[in-house]
C-alpha positions in Angstrom: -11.0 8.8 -9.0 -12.2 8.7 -5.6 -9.7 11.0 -3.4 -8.4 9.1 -0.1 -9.8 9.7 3.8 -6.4 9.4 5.9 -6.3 9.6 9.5 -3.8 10.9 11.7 -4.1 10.5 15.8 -1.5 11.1 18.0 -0.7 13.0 21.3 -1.0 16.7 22.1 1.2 19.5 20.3 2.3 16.8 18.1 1.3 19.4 15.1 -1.5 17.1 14.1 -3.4 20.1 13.1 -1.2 22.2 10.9 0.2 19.3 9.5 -3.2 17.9 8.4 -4.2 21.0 7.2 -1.3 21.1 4.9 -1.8 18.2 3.5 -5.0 18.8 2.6 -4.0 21.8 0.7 -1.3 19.9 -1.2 -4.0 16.8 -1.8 -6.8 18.7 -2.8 -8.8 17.6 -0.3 -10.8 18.5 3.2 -9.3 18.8 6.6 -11.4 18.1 9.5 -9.7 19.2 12.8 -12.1 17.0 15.0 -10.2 18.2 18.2 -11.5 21.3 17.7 -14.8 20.5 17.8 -14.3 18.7 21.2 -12.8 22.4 21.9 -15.9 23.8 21.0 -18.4 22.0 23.2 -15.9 22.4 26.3 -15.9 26.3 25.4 -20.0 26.3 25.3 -20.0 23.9 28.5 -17.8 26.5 30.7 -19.9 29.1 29.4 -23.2 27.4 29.9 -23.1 24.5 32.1 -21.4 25.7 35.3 -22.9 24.3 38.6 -22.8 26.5 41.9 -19.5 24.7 42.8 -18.0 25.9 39.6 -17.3 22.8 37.8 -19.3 22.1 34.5 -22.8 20.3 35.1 -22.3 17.4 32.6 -25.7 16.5 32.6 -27.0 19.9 31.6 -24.2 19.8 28.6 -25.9 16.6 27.8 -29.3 18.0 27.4 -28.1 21.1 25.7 -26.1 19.4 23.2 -28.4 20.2 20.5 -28.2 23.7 21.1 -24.6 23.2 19.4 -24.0 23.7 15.5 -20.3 23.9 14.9 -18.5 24.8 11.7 -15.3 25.5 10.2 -14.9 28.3 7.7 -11.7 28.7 5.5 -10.9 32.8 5.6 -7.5 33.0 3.8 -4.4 30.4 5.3 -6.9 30.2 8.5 -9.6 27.4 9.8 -12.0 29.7 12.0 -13.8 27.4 14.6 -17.5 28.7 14.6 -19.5 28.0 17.3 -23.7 28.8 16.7 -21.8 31.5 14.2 -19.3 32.8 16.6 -15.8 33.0 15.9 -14.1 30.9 18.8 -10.9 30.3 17.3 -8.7 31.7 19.6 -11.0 30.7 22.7 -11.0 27.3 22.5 -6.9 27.4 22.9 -6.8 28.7 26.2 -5.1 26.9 29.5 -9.1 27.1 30.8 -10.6 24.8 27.7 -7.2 23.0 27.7 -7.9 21.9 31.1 -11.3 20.5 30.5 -11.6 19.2 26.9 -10.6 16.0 28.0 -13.0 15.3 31.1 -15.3 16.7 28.0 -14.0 14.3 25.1 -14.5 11.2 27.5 -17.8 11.6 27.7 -19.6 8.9 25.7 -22.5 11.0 25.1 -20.5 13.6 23.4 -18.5 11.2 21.5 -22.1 10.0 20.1 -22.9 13.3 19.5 -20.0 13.9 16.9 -19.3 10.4 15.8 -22.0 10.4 12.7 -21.0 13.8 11.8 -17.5 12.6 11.3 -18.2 9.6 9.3 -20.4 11.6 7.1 -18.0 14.0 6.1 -16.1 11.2 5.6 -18.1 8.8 3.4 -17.2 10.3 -0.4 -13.3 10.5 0.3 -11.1 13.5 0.2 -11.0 13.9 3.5 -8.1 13.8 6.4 -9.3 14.0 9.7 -7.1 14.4 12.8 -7.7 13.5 16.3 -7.1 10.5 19.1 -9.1 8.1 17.8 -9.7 8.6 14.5 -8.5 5.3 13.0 -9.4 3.1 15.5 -12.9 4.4 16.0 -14.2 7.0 13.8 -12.8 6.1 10.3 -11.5 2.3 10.9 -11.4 1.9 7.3 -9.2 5.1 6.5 -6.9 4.7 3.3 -4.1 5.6 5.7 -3.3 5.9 8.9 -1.0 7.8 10.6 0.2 8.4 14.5 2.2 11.0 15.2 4.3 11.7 19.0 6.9 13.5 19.9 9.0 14.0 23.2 7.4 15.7 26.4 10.1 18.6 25.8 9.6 18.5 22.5 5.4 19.1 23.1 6.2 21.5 25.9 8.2 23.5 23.8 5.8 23.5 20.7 2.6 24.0 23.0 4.5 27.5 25.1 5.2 28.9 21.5 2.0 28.6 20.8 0.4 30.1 23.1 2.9 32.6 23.6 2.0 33.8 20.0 -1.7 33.9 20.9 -0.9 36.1 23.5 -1.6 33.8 26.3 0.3 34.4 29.7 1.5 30.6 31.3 4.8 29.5 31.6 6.5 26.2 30.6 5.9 24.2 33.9 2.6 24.5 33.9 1.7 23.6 29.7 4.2 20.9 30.6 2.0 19.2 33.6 -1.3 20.0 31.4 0.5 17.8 28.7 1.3 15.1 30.9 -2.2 14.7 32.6 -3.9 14.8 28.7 -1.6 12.3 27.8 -2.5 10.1 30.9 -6.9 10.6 30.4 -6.7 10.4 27.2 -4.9 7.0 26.9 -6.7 5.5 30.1 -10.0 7.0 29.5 -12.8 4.0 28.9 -14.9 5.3 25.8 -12.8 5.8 22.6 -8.8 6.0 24.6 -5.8 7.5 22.4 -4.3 4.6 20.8 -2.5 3.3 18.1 -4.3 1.7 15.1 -2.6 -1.9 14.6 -2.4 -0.4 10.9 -1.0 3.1 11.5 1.9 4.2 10.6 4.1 5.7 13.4 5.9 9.1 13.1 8.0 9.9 15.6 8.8 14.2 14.4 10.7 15.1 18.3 13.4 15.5 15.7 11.7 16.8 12.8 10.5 19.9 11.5 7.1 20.3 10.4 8.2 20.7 6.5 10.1 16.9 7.2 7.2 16.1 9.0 4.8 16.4 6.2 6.9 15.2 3.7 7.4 11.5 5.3 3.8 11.6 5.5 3.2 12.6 1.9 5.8 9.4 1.3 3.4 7.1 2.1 0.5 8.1 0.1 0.5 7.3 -3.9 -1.7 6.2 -6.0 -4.3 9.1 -6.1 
């Protein structure tokens, strides 16, 4: 029986990521966390495409972009982000990469870049992908759909822990403004905005935990 591709979008510290890794444990199936791929090429851009006035030279990034090759390898409980065979994990969280990814992500030639990959991962089922535009771009056919939010305190709160836990220095002010201008690129941008799929299912976990979270998901899905 061919296994299902779900899709889950939704905004930033929304637990997207753990949650769909979860799942994919419990499903028996592959978890693509395509936000950290757009991670990845940020973290090569700042480290390779600066121009003199310190900003990243997209046009260089363009021309470089197949000097990228990014994985993810399972090592225990953990995705580890590879980039060229490099362990980035814990660089591509950063406030710096966080402030970038999304000038990064609306780049149409980047989005080219990843789109067939996606959908090629995709094509054989088993597969849950997370992201911003997941079902209304890259997989517009998924079995399910899924868009998760939560309240900017809510976010703010999640995205401080998490850093805080990495070992990150910021304070809540400033992951809270960094939210808010994602949230406002990312929905406005013109190639591939964050958006609802008229056929995704809205979860609004502000009040949930991620255990609730996963199970209303899980709800949803039968048949496989």
């Amino acid at each position: 029986m061919r296994k299902p591709v779900i899709a889950i979008d939704g905004y930033s510290s929304t637990g997207k990521s753990s949650i769909s890794k979860i799942i994919a444990h419990q499903l028996g199936i592959v978890h693509l966390d395509t936000g950290a791929l757009y991670r990845g090429i940020t973290y090569f851009a700042i480290k390779n495409c600066i121009s003199e006035n310190g900003q990243i030279n997209l046009e260089n990034l363009f021309q470089r972009l197949d000097e990228i090759t990014l994985q993810f390898k399972q090592v225990e409980d953990e995705l580890i982000v590879l980039l060229n065979g490099t362990d980035i994990s814990k660089e591509i969280r950063t406030n710096e990469v966080s402030q970038q990814v999304s000038l990064i992500a609306r780049q149409k030639e980047v989005r080219d870049f990843l789109l067939e990959k996606q959908r090629k991962i995709a094509a054989d089922g088993g597969v849950i992908m997370d992201g911003r535009d997941i079902g209304t771009i890259i997989l517009p056919d998924a079995d399910y759909k899924f868009f998760l939010t939560a309240s900017i305190d809510e976010r703010t709160k999640r995205r401080f822990l998490e850093l805080q836990k990495l070992g990150m220095e910021t304070d809540e002010e400033t992951v809270r403004k960094n939210l808010i201008e994602r949230d406002k690129i990312d929905s406005e941008r013109e190639v591939a905005p964050l958006k609802k799929a008229d056929d995704a299912i809205v979860i609004d976990n502000t009040n949930l935990t991620k255990k609730e979270t996963i199970e209303l998901i899980l709800s949803h899905i039968t048949g496989f």
